[in-house]
VEXBADO-344751 format. One record per residue (C-alpha): residue in three letters; x, z, y. Coordinates in steps of 0.5 Angstrom, whole numbers, padded with zeros to 4 digits, always signed. Layout:
AlaXZY ...
***
This chain:
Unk+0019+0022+0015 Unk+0021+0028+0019 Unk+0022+0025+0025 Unk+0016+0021+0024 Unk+0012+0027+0023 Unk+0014+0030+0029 Unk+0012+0024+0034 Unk+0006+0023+0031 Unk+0005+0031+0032 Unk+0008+0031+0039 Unk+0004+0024+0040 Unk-0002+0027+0039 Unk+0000+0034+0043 Unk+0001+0029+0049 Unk-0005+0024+0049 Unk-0008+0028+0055 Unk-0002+0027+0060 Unk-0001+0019+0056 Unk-0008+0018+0058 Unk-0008+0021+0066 Unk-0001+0019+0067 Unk+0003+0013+0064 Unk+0010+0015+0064 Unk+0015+0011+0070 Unk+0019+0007+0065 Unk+0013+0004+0063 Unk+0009+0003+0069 Unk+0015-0001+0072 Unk+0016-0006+0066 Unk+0022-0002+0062 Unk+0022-0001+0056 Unk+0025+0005+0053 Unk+0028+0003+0046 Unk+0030+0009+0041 Unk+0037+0009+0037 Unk+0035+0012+0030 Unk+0038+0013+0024 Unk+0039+0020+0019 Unk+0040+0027+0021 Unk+0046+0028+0016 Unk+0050+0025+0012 Unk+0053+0028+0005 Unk+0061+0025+0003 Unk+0063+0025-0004 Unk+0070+0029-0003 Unk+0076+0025-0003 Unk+0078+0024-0010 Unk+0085+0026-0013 Unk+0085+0019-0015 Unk+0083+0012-0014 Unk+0079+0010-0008 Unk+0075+0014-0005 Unk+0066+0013-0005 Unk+0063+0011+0001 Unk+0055+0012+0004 Unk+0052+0007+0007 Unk+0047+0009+0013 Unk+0044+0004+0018 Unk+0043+0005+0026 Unk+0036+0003+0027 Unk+0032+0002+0034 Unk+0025+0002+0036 Unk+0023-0003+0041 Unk+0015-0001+0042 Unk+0013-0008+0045 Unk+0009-0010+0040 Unk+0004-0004+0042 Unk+0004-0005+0049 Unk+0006-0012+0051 Unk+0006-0016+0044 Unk+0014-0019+0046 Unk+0021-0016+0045 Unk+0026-0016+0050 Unk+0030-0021+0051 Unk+0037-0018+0055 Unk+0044-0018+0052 Unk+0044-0010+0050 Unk+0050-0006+0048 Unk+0050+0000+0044 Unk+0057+0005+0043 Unk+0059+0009+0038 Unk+0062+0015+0039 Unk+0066+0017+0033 Unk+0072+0021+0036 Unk+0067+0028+0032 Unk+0069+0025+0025 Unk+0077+0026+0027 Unk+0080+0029+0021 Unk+0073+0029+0016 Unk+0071+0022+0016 Unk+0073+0014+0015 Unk+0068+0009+0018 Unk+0067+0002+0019 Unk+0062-0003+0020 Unk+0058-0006+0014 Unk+0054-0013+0012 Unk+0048-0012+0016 Unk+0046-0011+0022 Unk+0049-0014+0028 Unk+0055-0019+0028 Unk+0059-0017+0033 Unk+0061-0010+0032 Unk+0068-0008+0033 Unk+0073-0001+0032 Unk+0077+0000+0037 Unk+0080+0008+0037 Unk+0075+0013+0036 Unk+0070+0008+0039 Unk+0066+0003+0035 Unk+0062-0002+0040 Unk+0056-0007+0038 Unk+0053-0013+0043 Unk+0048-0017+0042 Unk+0045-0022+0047 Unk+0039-0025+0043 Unk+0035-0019+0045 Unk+0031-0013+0041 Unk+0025-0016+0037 Unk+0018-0012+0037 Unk+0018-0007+0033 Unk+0024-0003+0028 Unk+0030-0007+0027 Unk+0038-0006+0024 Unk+0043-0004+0030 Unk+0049-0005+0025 Unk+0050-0001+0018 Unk+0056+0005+0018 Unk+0060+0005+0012 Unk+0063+0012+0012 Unk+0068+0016+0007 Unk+0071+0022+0007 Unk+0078+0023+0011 Unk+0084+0024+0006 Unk+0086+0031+0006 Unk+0079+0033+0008 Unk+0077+0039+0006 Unk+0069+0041+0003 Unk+0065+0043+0008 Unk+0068+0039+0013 Unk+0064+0037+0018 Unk+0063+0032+0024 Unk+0059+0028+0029 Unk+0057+0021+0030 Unk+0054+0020+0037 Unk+0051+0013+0038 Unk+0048+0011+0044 Unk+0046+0004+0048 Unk+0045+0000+0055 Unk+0042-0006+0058 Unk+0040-0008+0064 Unk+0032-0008+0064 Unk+0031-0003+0059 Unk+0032+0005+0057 Unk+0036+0007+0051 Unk+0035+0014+0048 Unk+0041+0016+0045 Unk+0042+0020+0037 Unk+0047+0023+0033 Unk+0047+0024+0026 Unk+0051+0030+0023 Unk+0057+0029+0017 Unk+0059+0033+0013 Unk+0064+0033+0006 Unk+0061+0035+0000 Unk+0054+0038-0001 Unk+0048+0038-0007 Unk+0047+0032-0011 Unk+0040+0033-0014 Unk+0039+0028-0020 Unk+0032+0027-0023 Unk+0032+0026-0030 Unk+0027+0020-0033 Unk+0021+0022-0037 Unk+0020+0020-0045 Unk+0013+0019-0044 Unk+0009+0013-0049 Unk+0008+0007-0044 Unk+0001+0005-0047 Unk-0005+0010-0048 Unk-0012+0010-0048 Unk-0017+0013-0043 Unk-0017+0022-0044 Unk-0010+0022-0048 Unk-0006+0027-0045 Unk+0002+0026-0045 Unk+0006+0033-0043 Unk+0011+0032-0037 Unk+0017+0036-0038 Unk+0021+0035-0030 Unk+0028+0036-0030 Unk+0034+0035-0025 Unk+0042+0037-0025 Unk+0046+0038-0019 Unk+0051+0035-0020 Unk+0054+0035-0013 Unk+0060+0040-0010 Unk+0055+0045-0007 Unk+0048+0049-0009 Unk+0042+0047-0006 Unk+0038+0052-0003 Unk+0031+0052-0005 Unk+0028+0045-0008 Unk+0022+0041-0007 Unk+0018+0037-0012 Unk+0014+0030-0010 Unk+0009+0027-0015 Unk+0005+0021-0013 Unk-0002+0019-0019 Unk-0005+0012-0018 Unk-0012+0013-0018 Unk-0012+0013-0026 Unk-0008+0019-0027 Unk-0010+0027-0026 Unk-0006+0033-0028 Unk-0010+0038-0033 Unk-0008+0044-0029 Unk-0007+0044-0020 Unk-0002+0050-0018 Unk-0002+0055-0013 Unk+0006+0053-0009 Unk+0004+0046-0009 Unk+0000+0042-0004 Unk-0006+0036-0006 Unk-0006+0031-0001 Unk-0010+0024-0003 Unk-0010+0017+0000 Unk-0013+0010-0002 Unk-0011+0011-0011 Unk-0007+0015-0009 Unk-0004+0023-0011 Unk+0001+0027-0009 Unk+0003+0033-0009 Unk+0008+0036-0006 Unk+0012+0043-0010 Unk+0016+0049-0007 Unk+0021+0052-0011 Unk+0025+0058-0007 Unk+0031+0060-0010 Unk+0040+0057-0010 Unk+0040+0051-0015 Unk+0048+0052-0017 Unk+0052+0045-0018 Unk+0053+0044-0025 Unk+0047+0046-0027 Unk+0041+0044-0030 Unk+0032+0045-0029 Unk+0027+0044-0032 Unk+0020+0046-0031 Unk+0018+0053-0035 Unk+0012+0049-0037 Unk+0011+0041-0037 Unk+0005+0039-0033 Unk-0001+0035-0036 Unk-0002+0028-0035 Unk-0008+0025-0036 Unk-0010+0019-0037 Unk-0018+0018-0034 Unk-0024+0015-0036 Unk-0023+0010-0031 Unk-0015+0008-0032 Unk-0012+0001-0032 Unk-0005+0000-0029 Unk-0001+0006-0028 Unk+0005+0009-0024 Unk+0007+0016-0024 Unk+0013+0018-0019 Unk+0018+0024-0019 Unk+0022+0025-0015 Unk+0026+0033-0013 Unk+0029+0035-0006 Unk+0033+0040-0002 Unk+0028+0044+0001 Unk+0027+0044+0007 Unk+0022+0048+0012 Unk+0018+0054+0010 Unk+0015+0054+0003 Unk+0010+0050+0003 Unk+0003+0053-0001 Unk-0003+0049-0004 Unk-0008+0048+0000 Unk-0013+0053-0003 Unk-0009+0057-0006 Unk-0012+0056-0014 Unk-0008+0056-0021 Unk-0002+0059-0023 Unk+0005+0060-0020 Unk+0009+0052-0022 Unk+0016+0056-0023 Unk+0023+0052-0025 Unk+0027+0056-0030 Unk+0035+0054-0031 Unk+0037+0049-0038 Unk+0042+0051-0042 Unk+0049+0048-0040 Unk+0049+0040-0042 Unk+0029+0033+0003 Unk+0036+0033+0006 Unk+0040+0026+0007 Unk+0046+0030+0006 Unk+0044+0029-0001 Unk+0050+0026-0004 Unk+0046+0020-0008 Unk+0039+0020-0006 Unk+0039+0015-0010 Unk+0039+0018-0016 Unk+0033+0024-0014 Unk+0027+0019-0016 Unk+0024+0017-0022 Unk+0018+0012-0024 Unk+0014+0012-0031 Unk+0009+0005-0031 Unk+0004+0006-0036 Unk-0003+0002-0038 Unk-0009+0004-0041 Unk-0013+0001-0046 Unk-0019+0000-0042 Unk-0023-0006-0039 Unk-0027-0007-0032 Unk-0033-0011-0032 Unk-0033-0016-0025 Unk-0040-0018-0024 Unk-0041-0024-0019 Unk-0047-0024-0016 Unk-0050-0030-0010 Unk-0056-0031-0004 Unk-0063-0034-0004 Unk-0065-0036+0003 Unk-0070-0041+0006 Unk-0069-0043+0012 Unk-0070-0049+0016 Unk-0066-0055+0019 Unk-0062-0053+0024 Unk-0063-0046+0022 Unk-0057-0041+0022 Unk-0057-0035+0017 Unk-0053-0031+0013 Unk-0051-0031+0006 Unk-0048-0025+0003 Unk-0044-0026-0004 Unk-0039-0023-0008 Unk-0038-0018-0014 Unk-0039-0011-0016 Unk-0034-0007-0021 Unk-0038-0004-0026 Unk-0032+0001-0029 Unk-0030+0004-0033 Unk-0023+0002-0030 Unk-0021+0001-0023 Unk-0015-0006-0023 Unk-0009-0005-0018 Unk-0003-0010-0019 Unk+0001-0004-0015 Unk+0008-0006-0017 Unk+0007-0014-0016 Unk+0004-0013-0010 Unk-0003-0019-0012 Unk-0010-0019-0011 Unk-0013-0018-0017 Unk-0018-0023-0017 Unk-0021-0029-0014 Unk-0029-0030-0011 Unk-0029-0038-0011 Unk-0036-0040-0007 Unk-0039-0047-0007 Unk-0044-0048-0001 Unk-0050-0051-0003 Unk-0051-0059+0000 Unk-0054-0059+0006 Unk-0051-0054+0009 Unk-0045-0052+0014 Unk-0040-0046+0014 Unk-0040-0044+0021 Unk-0036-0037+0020 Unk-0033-0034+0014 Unk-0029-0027+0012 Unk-0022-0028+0015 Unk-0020-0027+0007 Unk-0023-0034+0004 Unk-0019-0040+0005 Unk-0022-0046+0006 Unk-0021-0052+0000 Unk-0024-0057-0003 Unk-0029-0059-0008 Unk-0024-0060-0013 Unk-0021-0054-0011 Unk-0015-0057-0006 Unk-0012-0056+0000 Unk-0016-0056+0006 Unk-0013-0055+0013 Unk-0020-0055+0017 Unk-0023-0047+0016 Unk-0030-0048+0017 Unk-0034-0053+0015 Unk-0031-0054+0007 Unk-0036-0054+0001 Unk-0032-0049-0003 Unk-0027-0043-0001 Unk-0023-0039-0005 Unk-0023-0031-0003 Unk-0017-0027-0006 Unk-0019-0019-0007 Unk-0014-0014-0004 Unk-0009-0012-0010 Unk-0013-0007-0013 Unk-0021-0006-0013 Unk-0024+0001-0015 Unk-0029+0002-0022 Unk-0035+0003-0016 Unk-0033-0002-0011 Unk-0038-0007-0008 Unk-0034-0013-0005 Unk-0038-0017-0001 Unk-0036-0023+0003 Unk-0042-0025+0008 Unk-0041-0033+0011 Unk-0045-0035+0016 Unk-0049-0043+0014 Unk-0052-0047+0019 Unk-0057-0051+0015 Unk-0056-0059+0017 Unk-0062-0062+0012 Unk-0067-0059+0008 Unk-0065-0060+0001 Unk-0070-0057-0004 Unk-0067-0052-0009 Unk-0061-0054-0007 Unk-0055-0050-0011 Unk-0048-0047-0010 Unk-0044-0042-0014 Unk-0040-0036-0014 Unk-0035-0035-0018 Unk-0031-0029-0020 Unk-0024-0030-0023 Unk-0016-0030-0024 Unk-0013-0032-0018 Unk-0009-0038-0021 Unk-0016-0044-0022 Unk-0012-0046-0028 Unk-0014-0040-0032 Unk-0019-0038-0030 Unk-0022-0032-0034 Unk-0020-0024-0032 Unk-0016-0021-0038 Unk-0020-0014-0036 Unk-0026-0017-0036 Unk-0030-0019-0044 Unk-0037-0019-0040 Unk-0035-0026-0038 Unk-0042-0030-0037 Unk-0044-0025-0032 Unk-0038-0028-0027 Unk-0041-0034-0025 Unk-0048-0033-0020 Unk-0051-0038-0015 Unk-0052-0039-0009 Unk-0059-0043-0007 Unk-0062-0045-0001 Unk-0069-0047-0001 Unk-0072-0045-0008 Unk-0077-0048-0010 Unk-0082-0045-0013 Unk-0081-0040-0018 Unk-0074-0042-0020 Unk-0067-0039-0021 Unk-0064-0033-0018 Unk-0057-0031-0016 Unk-0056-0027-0022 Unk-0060-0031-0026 Unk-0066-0028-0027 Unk-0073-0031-0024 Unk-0076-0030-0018 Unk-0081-0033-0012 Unk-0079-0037-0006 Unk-0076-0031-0001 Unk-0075-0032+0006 Unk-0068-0030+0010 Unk-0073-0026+0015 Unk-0079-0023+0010 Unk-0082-0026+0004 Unk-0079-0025-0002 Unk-0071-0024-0003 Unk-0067-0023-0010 Unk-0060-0020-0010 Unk-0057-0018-0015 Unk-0062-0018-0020 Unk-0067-0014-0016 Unk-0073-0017-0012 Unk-0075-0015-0004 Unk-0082-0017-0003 Unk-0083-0016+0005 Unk-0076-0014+0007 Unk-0071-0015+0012 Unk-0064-0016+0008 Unk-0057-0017+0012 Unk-0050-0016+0009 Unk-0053-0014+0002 Unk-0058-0008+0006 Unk-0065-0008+0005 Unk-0070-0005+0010 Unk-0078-0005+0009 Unk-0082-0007+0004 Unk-0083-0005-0004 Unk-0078-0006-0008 Unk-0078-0008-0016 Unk-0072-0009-0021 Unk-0071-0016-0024 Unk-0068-0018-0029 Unk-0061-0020-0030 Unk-0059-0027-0033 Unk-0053-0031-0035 Unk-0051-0038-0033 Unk-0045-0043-0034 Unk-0038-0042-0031 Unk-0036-0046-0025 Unk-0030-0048-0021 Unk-0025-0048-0026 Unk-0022-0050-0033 Unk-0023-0047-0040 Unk-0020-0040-0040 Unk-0014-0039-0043 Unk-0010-0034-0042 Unk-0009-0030-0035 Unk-0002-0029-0031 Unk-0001-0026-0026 Unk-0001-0018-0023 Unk+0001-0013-0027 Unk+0008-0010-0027 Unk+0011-0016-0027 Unk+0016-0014-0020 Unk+0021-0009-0020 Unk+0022-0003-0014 Unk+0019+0003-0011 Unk+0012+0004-0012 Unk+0012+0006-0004 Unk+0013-0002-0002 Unk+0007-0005-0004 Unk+0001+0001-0004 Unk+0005+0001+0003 Unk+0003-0006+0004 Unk-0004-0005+0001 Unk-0006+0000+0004 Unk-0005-0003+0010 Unk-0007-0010+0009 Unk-0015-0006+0006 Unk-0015-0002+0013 Unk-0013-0009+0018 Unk-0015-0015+0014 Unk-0021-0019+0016 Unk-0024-0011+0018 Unk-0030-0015+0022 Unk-0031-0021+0018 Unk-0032-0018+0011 Unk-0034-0011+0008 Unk-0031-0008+0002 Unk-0036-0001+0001 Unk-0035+0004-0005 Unk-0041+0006-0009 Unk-0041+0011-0014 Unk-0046+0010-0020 Unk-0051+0016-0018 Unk-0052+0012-0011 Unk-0054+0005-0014 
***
């Protein structure tokens, strides 16, 4: 992370010269391929007996194809491992993964490939390293790595060896698995060092998802928030004996909040490195460590061990209310129908763990008409549901939802309707529900009735709205248009905006639900997969910022906005 850190930093420090000069390498089509692996590796000493313990670590290289280019390179490649600076201190041999042609011969370790580098990160080849026998505590060394091939620029590193060093184990939270919104649970962090050396000065990480806060922020930690999430990151100076127990001297308050569902909370300790970092605004008591009764730097022996995760889930419930279009058009007309369904809280759903959308918006197109463009997110299907290859131009798709939808969320999804024959009143369906079609209500959710709306082209006289409610006839372009229970008497309205006109609040009813079998009991999402929270907010985050951006809208209201 402090590598990644640092280019981004120097990224943006060099963005100017990037921009008025590009360098040679990529002006002549080579590209610059970057050997990367841990700055430090901490070894369990040799054991007086028995075997000794070995630590993995993986040599990696960045082919930045994919960014300039959108390919790989293609050449055969050599990267040589110099392990003459481990003489005396470590053992080292090649592991499982990575390349399959990589041999020891001396102090030289060599791996070839002729397959090429594909764009991107990938595994050069995994070192197994145990300390030397006879090796003595703090013995330490270098591993240099570096690479050739015709072609291209390879860009060296070396990783620092060392024999014994601090063991930072973080111990496992007792905290009560399920609880309702506004309950407080103390939280009690503690680590032993159970590694040969102290540590110098610790670092405290803490991630909330969205339905967790702390009761009280302090001045040595800083709060950074991103999309459900929470971090805080916390200083402590000082030297951490091996042997030795911490805790906090007092716990932190966690808090379930109104709006919580499905919840992790992560702690993890380091050494410290760096400066002591402070909070951003400098409020709240001084966090502070005291020393329990007897009972981050890769050097760490087993980091592993330095991190711990809590799941919990909050009695709450979140109310999904679908809602549909109304449009008057004419043969051959094209118009846009925007669908789709707003959360109305009080909790916000996530599947963090498992990583699955958390809902499916399932739309029926209305006889007549022909989907000419759709969100990138909805599949094309059937009218019973099943598999279709043919993107546009189905008469139902099924829309799965990001892996988590916010208590104040609008999830809006416009398709484009090329309208091939006028059909009178014709009606189609939007539908909110779980993502498997054989059962189809949302465990959350006990406001059924309103997860179903429809979708009319062409209303005839006073007839249905999408919500349903009753409204007049309305018009794409002008007239009368209903959305959502409320009525737009002379505006234009696209995307779910409306401009112009007068505006009065409808009436929102109910109607029957459609595309589905009797509701039974829903599957899916939750906690059901195991692993660090970091690998599937990671893999959210990133699918809500790029998936379909250009092709559907998904916009945050806050109820005193609405």
């Amino acid at each position: 992370m402090r590598r990644l850190s640092a280019s981004l930093a120097a990224a943006g420090l060099l963005a100017g010269a990037v921009l008025s000069a590009a360098p040679a390498a990529y002006a002549a089509d080579e590209p610059v391929l970057t050997l990367d692996g841990p700055a430090e590796v901490g070894l369990r000493p040799y054991p007086a007996t028995g075997e000794p313990q070995s630590t993995a670590i993986d040599v990696t290289v960045d082919n930045p194809g994919e960014d300039r280019q959108n390919r790989g390179f293609e050449g055969e490649y050599t990267v040589t491992f110099d392990l003459s600076g481990l003489a005396g201190v470590a053992d080292v041999r090649f592991g499982e993964t990575g390349s399959s042609n990589c041999t020891i011969t001396g102090t030289t370790g060599v791996c070839t490939d002729a397959f090429g580098i594909p764009a991107g990160v990938s595994s050069v080849a995994e070192l197994d390293i145990t300390a030397a026998k006879g090796s003595a505590l703090g013995a330490t060394g270098d591993v240099k790595v570096t690479g050739k091939a015709e072609g291209a620029t390879f860009t060296s590193f070396s990783t620092s060896v060392t024999v014994g060093g601090p063991d930072l184990v973080m111990h496992p939270l007792d905290l009560k698995r399920d609880v309702t919104p506004g309950q407080v649970q103390d939280a009690p962090l503690t680590f032993t060092n159970t590694g040969t050396d102290a540590a110098d000065g610790v670092r405290l990480t803490l991630t909330t998802s969205h339905g967790l806060d702390y009761t009280r922020r302090y001045a040595n930690c800083d709060y950074t928030g991103t999309t459900g999430l929470t971090t805080a990151v916390c200083g402590f100076p000082g030297t951490f004996e091996p042997g030795a127990t911490y805790t906090l001297a007092e716990p932190i308050g966690l808090k379930a909040t109104d709006h919580a569902y499905i919840e992790i909370f992560t702690h993890r300790v380091e050494e410290q490195s760096g400066p002591r970092r402070k909070a951003a605004k400098g409020a709240g008591p001084e966090l502070t460590l005291k020393r329990a009764p007897a009972a981050p730097r890769a050097a760490d022996l087993d980091p592993a061990d330095n991190h711990q995760e809590v799941d919990l889930r909050a009695t709450n419930t979140a109310d999904f209310a679908a809602y549909g279009d109304q449009l008057t058009a004419t043969a051959g007309e094209t118009v846009e129908a925007t669908v789709g369904f707003r959360n109305s809280g009080p909790a916000w759903i996530a599947y963090l763990r498992s990583g699955e959308p958390v809902a499916t918006v399932d739309v029926t197109i209305p006889a007549g008409a022909t989907v000419t463009e759709k969100p990138a997110r909805c599949e094309p299907r059937t009218a019973k549901g099943e598999y279709r290859e043919e993107p546009l131009g189905a008469p139902r798709y099924f829309c799965d939802t990001p892996i988590r939808v916010f208590e104040d969320e609008d999830f809006a999804l416009p398709f484009e309707l090329k309208i091939d024959k006028v059909v009178p009143d014709a009606k189609g369906a939007v539908t909110v529900r779980n993502t498997f079609l054989s059962h189809p209500e949302l465990a959350f959710d006990p406001k059924a009735p309103n997860n179903t709306a429809q979708l009319v082209l062409n209303p005839k006289g006073t007839s249905t709205d999408p919500t349903g409610g009753s409204t007049t006839t309305g018009s794409s372009t002008g007239g009368s248009t209903t959305t959502g229970g409320t009525t737009t008497t002379g505006g234009t309205t696209t995307g779910g905006t409306t401009t112009g006109g007068t505006t009065t609040t409808g009436t929102v009813g109910t109607t029957g639900t459609t595309g589905g079998s009797t509701p039974t009991t829903q599957t899916g999402g939750g906690l059901a997969s195991t692993g660090s929270l970091a690998l599937p907010v990671a893999a959210g985050a990133a699918a809500l910022v790029a998936a379909g951006a250009a092709t559907f809208i998904v916009a945050r209201r806050r109820a005193n906005a609405s």
